[in-house]
PDB file with SEQRES, HELIX, SHEET and CRYST1 records, atoms N, CA, C and O in Angstrom:
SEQRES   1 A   65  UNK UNK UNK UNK UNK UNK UNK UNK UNK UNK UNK UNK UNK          
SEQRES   2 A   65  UNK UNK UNK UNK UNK UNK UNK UNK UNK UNK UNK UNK UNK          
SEQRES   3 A   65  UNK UNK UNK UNK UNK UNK UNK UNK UNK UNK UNK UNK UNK          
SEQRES   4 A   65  UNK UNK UNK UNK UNK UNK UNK UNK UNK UNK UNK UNK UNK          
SEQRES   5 A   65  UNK UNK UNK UNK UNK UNK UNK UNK UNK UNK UNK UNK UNK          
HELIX    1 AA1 UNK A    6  UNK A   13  1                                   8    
HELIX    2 AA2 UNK A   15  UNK A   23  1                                   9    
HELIX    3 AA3 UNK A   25  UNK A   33  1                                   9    
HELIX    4 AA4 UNK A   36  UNK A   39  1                                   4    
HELIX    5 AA5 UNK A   40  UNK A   44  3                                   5    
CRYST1    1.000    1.000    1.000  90.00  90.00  90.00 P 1           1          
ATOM      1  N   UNK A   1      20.941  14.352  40.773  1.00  0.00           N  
ATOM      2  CA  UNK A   1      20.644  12.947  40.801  1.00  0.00           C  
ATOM      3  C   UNK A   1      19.151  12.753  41.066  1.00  0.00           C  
ATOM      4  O   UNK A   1      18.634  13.496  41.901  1.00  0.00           O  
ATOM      5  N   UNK A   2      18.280  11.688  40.347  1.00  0.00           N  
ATOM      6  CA  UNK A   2      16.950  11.543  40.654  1.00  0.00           C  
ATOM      7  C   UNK A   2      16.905  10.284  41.800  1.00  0.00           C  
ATOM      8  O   UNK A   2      17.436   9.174  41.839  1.00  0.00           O  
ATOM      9  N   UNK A   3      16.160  10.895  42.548  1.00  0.00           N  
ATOM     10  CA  UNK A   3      15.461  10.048  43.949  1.00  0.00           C  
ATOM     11  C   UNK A   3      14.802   9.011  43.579  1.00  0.00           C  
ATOM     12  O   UNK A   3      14.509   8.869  42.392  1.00  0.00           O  
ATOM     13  N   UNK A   4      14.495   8.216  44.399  1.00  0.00           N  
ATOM     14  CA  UNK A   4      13.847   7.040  44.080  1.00  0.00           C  
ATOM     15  C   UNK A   4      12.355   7.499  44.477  1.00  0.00           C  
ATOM     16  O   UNK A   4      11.449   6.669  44.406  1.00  0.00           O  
ATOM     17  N   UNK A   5      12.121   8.692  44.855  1.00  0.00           N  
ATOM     18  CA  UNK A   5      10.878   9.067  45.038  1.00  0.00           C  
ATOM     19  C   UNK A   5      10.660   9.555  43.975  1.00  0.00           C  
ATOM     20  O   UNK A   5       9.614   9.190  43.439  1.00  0.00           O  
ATOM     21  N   UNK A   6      11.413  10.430  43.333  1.00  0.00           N  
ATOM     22  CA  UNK A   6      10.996  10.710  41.788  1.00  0.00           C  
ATOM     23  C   UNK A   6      10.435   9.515  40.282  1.00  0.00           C  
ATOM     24  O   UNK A   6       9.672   9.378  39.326  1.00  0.00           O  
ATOM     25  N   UNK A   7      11.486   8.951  41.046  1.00  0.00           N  
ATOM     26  CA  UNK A   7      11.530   8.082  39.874  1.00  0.00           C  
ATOM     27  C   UNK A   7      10.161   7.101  40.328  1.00  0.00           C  
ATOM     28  O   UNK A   7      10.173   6.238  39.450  1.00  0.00           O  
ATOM     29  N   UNK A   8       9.401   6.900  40.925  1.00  0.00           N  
ATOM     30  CA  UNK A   8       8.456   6.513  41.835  1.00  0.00           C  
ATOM     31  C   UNK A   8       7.337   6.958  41.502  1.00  0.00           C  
ATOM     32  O   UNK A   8       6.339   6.258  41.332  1.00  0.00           O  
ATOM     33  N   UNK A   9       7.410   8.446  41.348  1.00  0.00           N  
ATOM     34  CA  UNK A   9       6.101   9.433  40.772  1.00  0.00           C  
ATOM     35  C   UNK A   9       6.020   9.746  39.597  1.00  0.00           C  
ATOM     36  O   UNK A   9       5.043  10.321  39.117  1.00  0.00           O  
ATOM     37  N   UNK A  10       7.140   9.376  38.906  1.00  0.00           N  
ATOM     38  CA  UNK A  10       7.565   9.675  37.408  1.00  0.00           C  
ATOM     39  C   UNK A  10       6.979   7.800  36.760  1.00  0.00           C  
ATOM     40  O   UNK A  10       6.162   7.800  35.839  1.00  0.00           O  
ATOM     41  N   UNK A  11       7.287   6.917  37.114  1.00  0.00           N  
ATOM     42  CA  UNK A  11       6.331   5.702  36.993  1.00  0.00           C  
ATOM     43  C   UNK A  11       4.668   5.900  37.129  1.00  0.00           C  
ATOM     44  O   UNK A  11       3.867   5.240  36.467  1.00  0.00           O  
ATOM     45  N   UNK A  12       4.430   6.556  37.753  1.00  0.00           N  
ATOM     46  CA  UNK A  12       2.921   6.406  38.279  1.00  0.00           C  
ATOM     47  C   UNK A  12       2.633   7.477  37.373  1.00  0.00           C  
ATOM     48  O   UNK A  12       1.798   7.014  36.596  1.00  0.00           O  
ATOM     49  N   UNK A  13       2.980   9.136  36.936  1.00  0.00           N  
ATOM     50  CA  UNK A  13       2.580   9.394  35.807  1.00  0.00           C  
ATOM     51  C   UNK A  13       2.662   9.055  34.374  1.00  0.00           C  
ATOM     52  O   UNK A  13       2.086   9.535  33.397  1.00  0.00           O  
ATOM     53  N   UNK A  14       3.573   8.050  34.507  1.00  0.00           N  
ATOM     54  CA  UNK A  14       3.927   7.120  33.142  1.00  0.00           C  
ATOM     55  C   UNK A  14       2.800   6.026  33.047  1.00  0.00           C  
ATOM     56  O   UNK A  14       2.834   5.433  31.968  1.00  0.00           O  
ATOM     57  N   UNK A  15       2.106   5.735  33.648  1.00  0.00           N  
ATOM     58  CA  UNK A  15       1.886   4.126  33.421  1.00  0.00           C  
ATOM     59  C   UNK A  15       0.543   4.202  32.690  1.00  0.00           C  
ATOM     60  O   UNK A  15       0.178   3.158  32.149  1.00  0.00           O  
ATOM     61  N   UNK A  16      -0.172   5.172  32.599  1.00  0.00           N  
ATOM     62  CA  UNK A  16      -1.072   4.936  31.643  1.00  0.00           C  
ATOM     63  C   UNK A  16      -0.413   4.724  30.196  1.00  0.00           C  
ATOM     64  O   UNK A  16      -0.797   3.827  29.445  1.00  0.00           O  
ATOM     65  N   UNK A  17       0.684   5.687  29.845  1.00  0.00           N  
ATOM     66  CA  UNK A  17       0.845   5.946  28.687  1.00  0.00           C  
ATOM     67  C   UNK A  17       1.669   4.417  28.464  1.00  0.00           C  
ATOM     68  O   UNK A  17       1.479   3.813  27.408  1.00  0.00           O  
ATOM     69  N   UNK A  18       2.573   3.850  29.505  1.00  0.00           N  
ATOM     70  CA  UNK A  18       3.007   2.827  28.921  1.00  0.00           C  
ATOM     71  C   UNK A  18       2.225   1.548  29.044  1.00  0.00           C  
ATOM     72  O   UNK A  18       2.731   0.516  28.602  1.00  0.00           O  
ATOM     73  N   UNK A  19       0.845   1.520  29.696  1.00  0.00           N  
ATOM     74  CA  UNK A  19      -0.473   0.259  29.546  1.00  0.00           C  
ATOM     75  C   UNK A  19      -0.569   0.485  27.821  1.00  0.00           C  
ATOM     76  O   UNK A  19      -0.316  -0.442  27.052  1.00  0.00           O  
ATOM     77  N   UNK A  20      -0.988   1.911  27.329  1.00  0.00           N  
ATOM     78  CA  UNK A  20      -1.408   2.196  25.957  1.00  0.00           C  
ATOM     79  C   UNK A  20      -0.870   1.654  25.104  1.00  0.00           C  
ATOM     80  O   UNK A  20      -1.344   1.052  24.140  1.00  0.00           O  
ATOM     81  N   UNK A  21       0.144   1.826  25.393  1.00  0.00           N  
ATOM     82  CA  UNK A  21       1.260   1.458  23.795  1.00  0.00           C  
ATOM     83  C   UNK A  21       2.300  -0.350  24.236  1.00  0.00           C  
ATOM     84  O   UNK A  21       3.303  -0.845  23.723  1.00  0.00           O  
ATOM     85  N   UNK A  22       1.415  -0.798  25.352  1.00  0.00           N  
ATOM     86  CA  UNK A  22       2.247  -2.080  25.546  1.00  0.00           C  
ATOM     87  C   UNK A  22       0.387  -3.008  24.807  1.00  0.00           C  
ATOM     88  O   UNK A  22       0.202  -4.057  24.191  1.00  0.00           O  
ATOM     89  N   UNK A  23      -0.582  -1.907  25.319  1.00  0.00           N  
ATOM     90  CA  UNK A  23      -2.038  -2.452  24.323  1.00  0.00           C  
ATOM     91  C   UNK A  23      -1.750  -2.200  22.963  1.00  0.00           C  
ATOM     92  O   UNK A  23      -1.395  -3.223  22.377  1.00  0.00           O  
ATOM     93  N   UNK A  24      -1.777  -1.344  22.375  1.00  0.00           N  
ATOM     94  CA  UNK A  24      -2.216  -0.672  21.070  1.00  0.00           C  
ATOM     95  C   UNK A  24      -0.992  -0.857  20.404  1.00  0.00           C  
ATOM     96  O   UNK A  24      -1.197  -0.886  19.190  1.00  0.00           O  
ATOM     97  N   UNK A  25       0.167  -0.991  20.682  1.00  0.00           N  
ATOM     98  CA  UNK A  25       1.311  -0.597  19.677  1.00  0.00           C  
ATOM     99  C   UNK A  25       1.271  -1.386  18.719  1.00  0.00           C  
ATOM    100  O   UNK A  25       1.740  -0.991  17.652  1.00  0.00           O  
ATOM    101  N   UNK A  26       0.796  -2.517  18.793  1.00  0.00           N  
ATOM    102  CA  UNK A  26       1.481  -3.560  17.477  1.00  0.00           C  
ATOM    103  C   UNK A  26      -0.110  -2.902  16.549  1.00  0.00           C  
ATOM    104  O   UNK A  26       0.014  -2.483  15.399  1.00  0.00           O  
ATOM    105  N   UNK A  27      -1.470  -2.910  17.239  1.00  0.00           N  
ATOM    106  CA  UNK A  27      -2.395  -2.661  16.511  1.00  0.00           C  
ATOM    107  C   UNK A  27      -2.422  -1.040  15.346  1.00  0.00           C  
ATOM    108  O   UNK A  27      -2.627  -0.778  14.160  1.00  0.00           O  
ATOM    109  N   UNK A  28      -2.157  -0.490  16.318  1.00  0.00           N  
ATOM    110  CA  UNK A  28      -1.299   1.006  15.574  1.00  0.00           C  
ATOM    111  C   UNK A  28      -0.576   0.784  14.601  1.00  0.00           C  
ATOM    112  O   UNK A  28      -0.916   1.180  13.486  1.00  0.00           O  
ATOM    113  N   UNK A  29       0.863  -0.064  14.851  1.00  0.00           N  
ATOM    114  CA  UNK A  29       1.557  -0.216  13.384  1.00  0.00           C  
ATOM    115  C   UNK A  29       0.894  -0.780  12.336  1.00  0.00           C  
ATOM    116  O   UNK A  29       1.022  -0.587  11.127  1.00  0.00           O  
ATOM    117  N   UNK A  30       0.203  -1.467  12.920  1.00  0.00           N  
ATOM    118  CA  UNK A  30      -0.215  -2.859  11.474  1.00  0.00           C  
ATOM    119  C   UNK A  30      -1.083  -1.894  10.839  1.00  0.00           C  
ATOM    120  O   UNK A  30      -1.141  -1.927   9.610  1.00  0.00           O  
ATOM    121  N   UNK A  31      -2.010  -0.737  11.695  1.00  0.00           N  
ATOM    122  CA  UNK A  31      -3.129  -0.418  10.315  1.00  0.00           C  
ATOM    123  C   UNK A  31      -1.988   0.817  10.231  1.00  0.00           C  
ATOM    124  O   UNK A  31      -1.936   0.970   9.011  1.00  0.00           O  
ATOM    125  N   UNK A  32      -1.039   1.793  10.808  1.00  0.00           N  
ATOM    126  CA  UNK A  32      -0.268   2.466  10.054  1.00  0.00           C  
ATOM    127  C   UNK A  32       0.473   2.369   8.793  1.00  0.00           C  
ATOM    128  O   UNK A  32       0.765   3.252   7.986  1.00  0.00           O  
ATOM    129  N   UNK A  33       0.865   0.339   8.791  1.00  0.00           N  
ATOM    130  CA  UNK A  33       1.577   0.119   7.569  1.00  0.00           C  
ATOM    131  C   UNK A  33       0.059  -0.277   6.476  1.00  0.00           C  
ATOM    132  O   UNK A  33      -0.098   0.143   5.330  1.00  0.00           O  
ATOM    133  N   UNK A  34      -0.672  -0.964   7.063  1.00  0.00           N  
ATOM    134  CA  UNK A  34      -1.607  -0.886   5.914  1.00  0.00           C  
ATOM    135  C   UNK A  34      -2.539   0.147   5.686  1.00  0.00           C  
ATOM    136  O   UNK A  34      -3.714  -0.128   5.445  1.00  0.00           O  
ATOM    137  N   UNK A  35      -2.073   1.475   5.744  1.00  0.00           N  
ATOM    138  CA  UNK A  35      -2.976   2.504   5.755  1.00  0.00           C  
ATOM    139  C   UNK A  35      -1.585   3.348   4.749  1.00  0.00           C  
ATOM    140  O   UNK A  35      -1.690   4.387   4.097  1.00  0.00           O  
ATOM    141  N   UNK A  36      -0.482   2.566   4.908  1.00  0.00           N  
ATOM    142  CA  UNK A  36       0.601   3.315   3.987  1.00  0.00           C  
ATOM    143  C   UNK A  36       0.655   2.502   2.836  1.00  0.00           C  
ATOM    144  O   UNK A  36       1.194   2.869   1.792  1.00  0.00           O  
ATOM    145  N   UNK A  37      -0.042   1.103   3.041  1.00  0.00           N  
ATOM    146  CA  UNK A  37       0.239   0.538   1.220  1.00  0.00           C  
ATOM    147  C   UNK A  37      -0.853   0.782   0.827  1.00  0.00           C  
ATOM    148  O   UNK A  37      -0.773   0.930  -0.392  1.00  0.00           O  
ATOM    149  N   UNK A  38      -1.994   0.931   1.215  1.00  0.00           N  
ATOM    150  CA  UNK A  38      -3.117   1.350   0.709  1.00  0.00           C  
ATOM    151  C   UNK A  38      -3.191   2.946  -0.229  1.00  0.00           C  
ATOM    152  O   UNK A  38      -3.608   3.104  -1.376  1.00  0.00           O  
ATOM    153  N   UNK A  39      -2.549   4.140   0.864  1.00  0.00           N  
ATOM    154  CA  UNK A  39      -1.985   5.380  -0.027  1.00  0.00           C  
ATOM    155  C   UNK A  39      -0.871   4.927  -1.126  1.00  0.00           C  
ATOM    156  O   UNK A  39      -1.116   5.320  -2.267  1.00  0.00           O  
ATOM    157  N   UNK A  40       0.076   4.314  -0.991  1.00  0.00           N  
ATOM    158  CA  UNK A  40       0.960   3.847  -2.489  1.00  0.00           C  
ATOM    159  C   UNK A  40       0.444   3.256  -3.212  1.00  0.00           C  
ATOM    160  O   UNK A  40       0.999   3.316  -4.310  1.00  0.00           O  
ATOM    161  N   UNK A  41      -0.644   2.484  -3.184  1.00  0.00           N  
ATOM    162  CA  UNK A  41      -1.255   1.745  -3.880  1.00  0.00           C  
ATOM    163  C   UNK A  41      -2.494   2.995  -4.785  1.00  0.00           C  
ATOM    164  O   UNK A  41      -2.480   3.249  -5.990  1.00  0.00           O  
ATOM    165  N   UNK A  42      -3.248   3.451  -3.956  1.00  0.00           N  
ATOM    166  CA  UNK A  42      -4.415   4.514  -4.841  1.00  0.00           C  
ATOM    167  C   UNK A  42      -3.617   5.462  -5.337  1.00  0.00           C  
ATOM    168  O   UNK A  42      -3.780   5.557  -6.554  1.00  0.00           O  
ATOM    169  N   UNK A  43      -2.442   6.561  -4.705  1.00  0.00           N  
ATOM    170  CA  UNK A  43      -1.977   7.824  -5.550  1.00  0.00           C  
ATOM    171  C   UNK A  43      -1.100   6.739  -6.355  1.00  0.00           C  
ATOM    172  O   UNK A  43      -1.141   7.241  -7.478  1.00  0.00           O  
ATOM    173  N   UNK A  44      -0.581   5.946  -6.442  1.00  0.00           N  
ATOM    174  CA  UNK A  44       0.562   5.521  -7.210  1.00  0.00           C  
ATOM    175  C   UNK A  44       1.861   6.229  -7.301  1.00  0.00           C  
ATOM    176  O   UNK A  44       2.325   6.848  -8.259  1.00  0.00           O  
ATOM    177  N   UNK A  45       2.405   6.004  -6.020  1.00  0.00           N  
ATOM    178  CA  UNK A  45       3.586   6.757  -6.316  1.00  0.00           C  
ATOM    179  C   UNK A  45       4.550   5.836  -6.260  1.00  0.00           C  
ATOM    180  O   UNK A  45       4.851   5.164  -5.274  1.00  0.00           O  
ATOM    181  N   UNK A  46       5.299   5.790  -7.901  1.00  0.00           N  
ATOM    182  CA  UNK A  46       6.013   5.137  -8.525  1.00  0.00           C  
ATOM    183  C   UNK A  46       7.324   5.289  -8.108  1.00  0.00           C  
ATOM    184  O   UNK A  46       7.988   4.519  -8.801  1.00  0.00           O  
ATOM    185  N   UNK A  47       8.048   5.887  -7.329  1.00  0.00           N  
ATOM    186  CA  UNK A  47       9.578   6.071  -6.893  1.00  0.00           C  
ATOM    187  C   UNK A  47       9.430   4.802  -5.963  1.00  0.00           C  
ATOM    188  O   UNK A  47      10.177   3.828  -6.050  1.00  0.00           O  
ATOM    189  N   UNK A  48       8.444   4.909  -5.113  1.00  0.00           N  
ATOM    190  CA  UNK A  48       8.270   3.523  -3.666  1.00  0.00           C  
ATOM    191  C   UNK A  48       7.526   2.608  -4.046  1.00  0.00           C  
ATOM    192  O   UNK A  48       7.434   1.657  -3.270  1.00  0.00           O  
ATOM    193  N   UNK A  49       6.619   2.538  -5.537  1.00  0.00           N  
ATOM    194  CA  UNK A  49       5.960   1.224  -5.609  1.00  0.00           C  
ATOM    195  C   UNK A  49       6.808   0.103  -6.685  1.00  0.00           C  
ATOM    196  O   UNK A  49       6.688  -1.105  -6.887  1.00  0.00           O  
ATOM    197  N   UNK A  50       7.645   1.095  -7.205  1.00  0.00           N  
ATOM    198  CA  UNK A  50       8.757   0.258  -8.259  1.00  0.00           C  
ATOM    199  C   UNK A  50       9.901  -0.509  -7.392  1.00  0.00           C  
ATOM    200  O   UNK A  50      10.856  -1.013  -7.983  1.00  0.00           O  
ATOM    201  N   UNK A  51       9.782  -0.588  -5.966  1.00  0.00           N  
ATOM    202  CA  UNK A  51      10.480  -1.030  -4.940  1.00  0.00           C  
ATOM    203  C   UNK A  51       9.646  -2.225  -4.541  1.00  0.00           C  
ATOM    204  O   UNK A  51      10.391  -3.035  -3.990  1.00  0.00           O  
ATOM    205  N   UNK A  52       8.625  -2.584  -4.585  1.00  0.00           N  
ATOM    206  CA  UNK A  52       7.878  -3.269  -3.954  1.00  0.00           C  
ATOM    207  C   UNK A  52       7.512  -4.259  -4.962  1.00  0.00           C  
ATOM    208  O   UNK A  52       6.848  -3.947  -5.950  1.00  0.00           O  
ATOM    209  N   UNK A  53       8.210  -6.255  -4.588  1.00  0.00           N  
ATOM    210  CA  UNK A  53       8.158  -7.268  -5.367  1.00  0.00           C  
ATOM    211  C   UNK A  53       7.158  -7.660  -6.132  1.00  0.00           C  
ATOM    212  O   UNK A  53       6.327  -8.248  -5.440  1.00  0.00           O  
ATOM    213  N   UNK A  54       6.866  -7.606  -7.211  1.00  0.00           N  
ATOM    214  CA  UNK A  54       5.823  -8.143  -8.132  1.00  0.00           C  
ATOM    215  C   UNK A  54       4.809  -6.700  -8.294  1.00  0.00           C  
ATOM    216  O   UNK A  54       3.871  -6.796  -9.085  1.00  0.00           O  
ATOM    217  N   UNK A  55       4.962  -5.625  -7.689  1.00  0.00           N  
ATOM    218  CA  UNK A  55       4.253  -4.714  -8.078  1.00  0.00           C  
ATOM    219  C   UNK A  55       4.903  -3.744  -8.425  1.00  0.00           C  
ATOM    220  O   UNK A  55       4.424  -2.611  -8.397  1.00  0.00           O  
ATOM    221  N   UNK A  56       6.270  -4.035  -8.867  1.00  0.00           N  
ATOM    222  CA  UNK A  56       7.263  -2.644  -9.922  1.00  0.00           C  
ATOM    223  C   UNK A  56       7.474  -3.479 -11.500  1.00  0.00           C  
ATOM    224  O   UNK A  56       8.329  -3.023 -12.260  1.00  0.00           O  
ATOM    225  N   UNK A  57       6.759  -4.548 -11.875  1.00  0.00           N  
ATOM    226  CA  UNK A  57       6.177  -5.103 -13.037  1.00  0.00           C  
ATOM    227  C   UNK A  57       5.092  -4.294 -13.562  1.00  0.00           C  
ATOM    228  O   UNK A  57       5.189  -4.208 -14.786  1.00  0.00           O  
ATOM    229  N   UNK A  58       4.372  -3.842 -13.221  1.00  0.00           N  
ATOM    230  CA  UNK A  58       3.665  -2.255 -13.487  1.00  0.00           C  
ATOM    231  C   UNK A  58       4.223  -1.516 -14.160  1.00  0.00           C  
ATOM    232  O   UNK A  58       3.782  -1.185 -15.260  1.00  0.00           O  
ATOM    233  N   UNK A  59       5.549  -0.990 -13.571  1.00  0.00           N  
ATOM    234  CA  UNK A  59       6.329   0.081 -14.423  1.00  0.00           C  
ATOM    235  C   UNK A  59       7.438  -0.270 -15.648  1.00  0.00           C  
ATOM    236  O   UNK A  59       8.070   0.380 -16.480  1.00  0.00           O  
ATOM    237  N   UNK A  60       7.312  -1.520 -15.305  1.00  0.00           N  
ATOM    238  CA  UNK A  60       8.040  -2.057 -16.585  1.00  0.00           C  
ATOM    239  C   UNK A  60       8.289  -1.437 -18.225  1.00  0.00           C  
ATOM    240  O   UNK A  60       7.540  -2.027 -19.004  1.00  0.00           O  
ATOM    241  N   UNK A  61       8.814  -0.810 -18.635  1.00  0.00           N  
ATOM    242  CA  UNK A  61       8.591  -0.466 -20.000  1.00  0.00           C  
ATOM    243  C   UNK A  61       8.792  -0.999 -21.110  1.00  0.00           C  
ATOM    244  O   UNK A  61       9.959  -1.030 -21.499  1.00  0.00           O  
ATOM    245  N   UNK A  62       7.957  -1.457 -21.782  1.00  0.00           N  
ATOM    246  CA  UNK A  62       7.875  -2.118 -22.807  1.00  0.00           C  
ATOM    247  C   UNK A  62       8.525  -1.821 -24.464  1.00  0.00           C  
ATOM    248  O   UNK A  62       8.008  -1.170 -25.372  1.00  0.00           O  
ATOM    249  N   UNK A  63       9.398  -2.315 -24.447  1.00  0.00           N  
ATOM    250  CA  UNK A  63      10.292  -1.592 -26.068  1.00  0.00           C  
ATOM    251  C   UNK A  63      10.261  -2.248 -27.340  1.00  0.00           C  
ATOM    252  O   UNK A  63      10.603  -3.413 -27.540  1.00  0.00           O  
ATOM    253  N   UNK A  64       9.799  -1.371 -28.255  1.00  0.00           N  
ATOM    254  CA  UNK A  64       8.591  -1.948 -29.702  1.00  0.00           C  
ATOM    255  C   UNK A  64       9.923  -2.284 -30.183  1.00  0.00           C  
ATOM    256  O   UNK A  64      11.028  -1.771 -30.007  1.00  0.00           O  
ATOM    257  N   UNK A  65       9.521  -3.257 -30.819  1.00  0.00           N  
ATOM    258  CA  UNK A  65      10.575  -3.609 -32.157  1.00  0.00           C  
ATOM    259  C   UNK A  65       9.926  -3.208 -33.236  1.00  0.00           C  
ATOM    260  O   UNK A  65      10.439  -3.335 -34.348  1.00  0.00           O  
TER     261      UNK A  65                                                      
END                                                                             
């Protein structure tokens, strides 16, 4: 069973890491997700951008009459 002294010292070596990510977390995701449409967007990878509204009109294929 953990003590309340543990759990006490186990807070106090936690609390930087949870100041960090109660600061940074939302800022982290937002450029993680725009740092991931930015890579789908330059390599073009067509399996995940043919998923994505108004930009799988791109892959559209066009059939000659």
């Amino acid at each position: 069973m953990i003590s309340g002294k543990d759990l006490k010292s186990l807070r106090y070596a936690l609390q930087p890491s949870i100041n960090f990510m109660k600061n940074w977390g939302r800022p982290l995701s937002a450029y993680g997700a725009g740092a991931a449409l930015l890579a789908i967007y330059l390599i073009d990878w067509r399996i995940v951008a043919t998923r994505i509204p108004f930009y799988r009109k791109k892959f559209e294929e066009k059939t000659i009459e």
